[in-house]
C-alpha positions in Angstrom: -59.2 8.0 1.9 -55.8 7.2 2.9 -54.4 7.2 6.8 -53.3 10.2 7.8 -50.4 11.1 9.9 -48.2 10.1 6.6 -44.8 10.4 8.0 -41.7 12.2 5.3 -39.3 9.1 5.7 -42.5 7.1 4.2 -42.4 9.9 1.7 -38.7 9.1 0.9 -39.0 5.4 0.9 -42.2 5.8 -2.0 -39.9 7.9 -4.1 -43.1 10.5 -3.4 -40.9 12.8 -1.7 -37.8 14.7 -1.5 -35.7 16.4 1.2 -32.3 17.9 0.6 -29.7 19.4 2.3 -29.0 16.2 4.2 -31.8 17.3 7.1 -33.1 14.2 7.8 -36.9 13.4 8.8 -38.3 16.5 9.2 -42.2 17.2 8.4 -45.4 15.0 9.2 -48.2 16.1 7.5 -51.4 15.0 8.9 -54.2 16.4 6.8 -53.0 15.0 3.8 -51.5 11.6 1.9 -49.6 11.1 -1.2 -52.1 11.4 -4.0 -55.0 12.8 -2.7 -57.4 15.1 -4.2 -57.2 18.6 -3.1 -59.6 21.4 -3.8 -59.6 25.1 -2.7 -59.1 26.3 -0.2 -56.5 23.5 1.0 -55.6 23.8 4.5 -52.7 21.4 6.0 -52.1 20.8 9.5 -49.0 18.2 10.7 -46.0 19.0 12.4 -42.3 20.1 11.4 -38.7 20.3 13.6 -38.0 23.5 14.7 -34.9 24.3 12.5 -37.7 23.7 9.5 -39.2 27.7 10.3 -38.1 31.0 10.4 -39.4 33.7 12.2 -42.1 31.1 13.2 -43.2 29.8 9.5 -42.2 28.3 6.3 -43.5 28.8 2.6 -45.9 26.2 1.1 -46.3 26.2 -2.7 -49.1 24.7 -4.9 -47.9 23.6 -8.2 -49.9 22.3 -11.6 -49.3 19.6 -13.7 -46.6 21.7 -15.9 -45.0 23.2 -12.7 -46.8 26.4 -12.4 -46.7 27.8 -9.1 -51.3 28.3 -8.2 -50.5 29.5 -4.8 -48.0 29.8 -1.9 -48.5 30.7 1.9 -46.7 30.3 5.2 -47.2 27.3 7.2 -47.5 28.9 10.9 -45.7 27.5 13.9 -48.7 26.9 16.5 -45.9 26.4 19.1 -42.9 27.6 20.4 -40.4 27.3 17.6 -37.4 27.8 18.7 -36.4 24.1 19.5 -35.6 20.8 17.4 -38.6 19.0 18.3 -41.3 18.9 16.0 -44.1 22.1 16.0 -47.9 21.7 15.0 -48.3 23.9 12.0 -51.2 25.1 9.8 -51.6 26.4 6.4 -54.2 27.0 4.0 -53.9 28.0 0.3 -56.7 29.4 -1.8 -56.2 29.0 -5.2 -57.9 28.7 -9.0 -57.9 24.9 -9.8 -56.7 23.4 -13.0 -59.1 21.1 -14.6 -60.2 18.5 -12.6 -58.4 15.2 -12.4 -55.1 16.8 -13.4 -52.4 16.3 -11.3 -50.1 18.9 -9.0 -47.7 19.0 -6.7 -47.4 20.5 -2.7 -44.1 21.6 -1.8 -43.2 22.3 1.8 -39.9 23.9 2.1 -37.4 24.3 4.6 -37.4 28.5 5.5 -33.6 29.3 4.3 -33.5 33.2 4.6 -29.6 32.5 4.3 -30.2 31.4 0.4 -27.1 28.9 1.0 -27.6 25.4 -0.8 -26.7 23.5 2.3 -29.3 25.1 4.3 -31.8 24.5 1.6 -34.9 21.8 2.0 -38.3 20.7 0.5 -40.4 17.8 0.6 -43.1 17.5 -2.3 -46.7 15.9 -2.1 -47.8 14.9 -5.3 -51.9 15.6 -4.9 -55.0 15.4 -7.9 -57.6 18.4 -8.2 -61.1 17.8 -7.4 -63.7 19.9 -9.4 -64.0 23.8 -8.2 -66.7 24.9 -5.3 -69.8 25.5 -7.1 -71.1 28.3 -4.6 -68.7 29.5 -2.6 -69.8 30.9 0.6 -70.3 34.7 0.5 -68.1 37.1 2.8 -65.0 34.9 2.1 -61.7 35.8 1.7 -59.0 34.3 -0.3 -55.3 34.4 -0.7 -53.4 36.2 -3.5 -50.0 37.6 -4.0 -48.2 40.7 -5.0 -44.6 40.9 -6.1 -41.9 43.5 -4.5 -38.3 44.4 -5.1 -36.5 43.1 -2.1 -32.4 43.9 -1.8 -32.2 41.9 1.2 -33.4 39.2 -0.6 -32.1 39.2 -3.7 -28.9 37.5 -4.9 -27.6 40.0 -7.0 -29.6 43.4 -6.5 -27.1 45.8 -9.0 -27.2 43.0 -11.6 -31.2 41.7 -12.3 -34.1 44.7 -12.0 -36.2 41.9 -12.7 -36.0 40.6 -9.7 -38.9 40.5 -7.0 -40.3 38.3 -4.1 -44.3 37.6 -3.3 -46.1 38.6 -0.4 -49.2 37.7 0.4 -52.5 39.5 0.7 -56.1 38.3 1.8 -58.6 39.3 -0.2 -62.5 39.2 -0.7 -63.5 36.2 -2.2 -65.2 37.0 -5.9 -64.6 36.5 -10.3 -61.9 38.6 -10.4 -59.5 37.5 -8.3 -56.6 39.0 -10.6 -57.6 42.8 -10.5 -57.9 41.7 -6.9 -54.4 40.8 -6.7 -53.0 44.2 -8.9 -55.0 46.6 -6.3 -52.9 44.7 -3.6 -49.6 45.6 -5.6 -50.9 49.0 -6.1 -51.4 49.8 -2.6 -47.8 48.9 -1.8 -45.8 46.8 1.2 -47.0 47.3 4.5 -45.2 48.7 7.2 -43.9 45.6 8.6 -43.2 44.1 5.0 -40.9 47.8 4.5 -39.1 47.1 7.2 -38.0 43.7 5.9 -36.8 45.3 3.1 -40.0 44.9 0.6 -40.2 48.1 -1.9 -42.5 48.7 -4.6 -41.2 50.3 -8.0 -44.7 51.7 -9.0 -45.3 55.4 -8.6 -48.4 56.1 -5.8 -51.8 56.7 -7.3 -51.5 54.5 -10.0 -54.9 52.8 -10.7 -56.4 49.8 -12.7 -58.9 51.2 -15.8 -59.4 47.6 -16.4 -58.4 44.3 -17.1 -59.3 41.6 -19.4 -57.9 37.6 -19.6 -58.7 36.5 -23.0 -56.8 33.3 -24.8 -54.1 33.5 -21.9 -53.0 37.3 -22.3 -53.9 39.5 -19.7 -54.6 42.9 -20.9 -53.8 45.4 -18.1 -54.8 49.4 -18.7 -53.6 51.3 -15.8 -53.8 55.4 -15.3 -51.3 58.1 -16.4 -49.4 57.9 -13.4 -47.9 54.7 -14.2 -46.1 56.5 -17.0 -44.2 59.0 -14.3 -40.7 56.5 -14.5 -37.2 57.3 -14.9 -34.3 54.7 -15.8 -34.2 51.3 -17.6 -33.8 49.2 -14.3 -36.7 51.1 -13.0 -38.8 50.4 -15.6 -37.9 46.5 -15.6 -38.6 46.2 -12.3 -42.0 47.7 -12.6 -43.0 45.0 -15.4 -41.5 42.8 -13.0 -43.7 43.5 -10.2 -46.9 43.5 -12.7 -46.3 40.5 -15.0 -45.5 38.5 -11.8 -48.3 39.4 -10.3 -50.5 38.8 -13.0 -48.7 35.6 -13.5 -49.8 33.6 -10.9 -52.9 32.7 -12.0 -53.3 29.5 -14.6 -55.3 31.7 -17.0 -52.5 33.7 -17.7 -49.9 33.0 -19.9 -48.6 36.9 -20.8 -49.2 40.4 -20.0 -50.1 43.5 -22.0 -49.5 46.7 -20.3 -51.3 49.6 -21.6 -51.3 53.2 -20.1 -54.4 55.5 -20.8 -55.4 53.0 -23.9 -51.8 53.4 -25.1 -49.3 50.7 -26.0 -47.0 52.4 -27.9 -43.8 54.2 -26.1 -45.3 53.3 -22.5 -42.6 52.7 -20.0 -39.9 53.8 -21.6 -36.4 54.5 -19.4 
């Protein structure tokens, strides 16, 4: 195994890295070098500046060979944050792994809740996938998302109904981590996630009949009250919220809703 303690201006010098927004050294990552193999659930420790979090964290994604987003989770300040030094954080992401040997990338990113380019920053780890645990311990949890309309968020709310922001939801560990994920986007935002501006689209007291992942479609059959919509932009943003959702998985490479067994005429504005 590699030292640790692998510093981001090393990064930069190996072309393994990249930071932009002209911010300088930023991140050391101690539980992980350049290349290593990674396996689920991957938690990172090092430290970043303080002008690297907001609201005390930053987002971590895990990406495949092909770019495809496995997982994403804040990296949490363990530390007063409010400062330019450098803050021990910690993050761990569960995730499905690709086939082992492949490659992937680990992107830290700078927290930019402004959205402005010059404020923008990310430094990116490339890593290799060990083989998937065998027995996973029982009682576990693991991390999936759910996607939510956000206003506050988005760049252009009146134009793009399509567009929606992931939260993240611990759930128990099991085999079907992607019904898993679809109750956590039925039961809505929480409280706190409300007041940030997170909404859900999806009527209440909708409910999974079932879902099956066969050849990279997922096959989604949800109860009547999904069909309760009104409004083309309504309608997108609810196929939004479940394709994305669905999405994040490797297995899946496209969604087919159903209602009540029905395909035909099923959210219609």
């Amino acid at each position: 195994m590699r030292p640790r303690a692998l510093l981001v201006a090393a990064l930069l010098g190996a072309g393994c890295g990249r930071e932009s927004g002209g911010t300088g050294e930023s991140i050391r990552v101690a539980s992980l070098a350049a290349g290593d193999t990674v396996t689920s659930p991957l938690r990172l420790t090092g430290e970043a500046r303080g002008s690297w979090y907001f609201e005390a964290s930053f987002p971590v994604r895990l990406l495949d060979a092909g770019g495809r987003e496995l997982a994403a989770a804040p990296a949490q300040a363990r530390g007063d944050w409010m400062t330019e030094a450098f803050v021990p954080f910690e993050a761990v992401l569960e995730f499905v792994p690709p086939a082992s040997g492949t490659r992937g990338t680990l992107v830290l990113e700078k927290d930019n809740p402004s959205g402005l380019p010059e404020h923008a920053g990310e430094i990116r780890l490339p890593v290799t996938f060990g083989p998937a645990a065998s027995d996973p311990a029982p009682g576990r949890t693991m991390t999936v998302r759910a996607w939510f309309s956000n206003p506050r968020l988005a760049p252009a709310p009146d134009v793009d109904c399509a567009v929606v922001f992931p939260v993240s939801r611990s759930v128990p560990r099991g085999p079907a981590p992607a019904r898993a994920a679809l109750e956590a986007l039925l039961a809505g935002p929480t409280e706190a996630e409300r007041a940030r501006g997170y909404a859900t689209n999806i009527n209440p007291g909708v409910s999974v009949r079932s879902l099956v992942i066969e050849n990279g479609v997922a096959s989604a059959d949800f109860s009547e009250e999904l069909e309760r919509t009104g409004g083309a932009c309504l309608v997108t943003a609810i196929r939004a919220q479940l394709e994305r959702t669905l999405m994040q998985f490797p297995a899946v490479r496209s969604v087919r809703i159903s209602i009540a067994g029905r395909t035909e005429d099923i959210l219609q504005p």
